[in-house]
One Martini backbone bead per residue (centre of mass of N, CA, C, O) as a GRO file, in nm:
protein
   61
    1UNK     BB    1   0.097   0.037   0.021
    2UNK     BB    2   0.038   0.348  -0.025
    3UNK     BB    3   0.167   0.692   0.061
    4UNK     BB    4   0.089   1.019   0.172
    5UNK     BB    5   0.379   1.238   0.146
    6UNK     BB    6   0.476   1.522   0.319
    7UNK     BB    7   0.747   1.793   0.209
    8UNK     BB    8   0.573   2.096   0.206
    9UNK     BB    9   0.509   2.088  -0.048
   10UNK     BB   10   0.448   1.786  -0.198
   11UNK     BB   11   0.277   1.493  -0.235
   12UNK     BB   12   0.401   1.148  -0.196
   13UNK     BB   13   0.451   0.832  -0.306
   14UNK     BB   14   0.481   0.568  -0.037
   15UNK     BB   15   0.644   0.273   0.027
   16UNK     BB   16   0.654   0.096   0.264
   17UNK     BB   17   0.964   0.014   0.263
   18UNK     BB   18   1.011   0.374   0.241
   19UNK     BB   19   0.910   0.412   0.529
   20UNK     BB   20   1.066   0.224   0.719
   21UNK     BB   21   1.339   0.363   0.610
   22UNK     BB   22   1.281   0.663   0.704
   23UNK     BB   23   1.210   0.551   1.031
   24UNK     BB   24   1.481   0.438   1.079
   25UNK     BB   25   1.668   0.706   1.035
   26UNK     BB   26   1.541   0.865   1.202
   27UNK     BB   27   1.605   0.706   1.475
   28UNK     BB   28   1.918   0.717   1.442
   29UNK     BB   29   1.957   1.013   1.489
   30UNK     BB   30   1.808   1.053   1.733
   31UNK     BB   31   2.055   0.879   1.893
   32UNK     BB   32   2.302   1.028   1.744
   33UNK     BB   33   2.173   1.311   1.937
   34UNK     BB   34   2.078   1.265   2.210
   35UNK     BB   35   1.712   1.183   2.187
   36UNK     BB   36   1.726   0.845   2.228
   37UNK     BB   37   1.609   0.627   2.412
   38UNK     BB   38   1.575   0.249   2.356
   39UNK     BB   39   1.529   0.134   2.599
   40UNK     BB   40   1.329   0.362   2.725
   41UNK     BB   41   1.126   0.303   2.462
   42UNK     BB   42   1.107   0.020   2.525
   43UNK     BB   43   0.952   0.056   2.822
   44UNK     BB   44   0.737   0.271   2.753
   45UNK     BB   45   0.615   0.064   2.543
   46UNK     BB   46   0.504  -0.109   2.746
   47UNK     BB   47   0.341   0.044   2.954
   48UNK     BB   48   0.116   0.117   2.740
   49UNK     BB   49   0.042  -0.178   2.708
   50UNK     BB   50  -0.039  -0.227   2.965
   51UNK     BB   51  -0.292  -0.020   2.975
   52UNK     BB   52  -0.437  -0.107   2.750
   53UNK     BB   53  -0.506  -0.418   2.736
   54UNK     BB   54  -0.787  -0.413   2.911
   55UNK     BB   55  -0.892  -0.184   2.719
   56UNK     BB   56  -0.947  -0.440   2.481
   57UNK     BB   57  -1.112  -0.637   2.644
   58UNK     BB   58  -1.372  -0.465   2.663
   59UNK     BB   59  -1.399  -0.418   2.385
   60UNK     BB   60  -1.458  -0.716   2.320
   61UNK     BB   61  -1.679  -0.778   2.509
   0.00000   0.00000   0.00000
């Protein structure tokens, strides 16, 4: 599935493999400007997700 990217100019479409290396270099350079620590985004990506857990089970049944 293509996506459109919006680059401040004009909309552009990207395919699923070219947006995931968009934001996996995006990511990349967040660590290597010490502006994201990956243990603890991915700390705080589980607490978050312990949290929905429950709220899915409600929605759900």
């Amino acid at each position: 599935m293509k996506r459109l990217v919006h680059d401040g100019k004009k909309a552009k479409q990207e395919s699923q493999e070219d947006q995931s290396e968009r934001f996996g270099k995006l990511v990349q350079d967040m660590v290597d400007a010490g502006e994201l620590n990956p243990a603890e985004a991915q700390d705080r990506f589980e607490q978050m997700m312990q949290k929905l857990a429950p709220l899915d089970v409600e929605v759900r049944n």
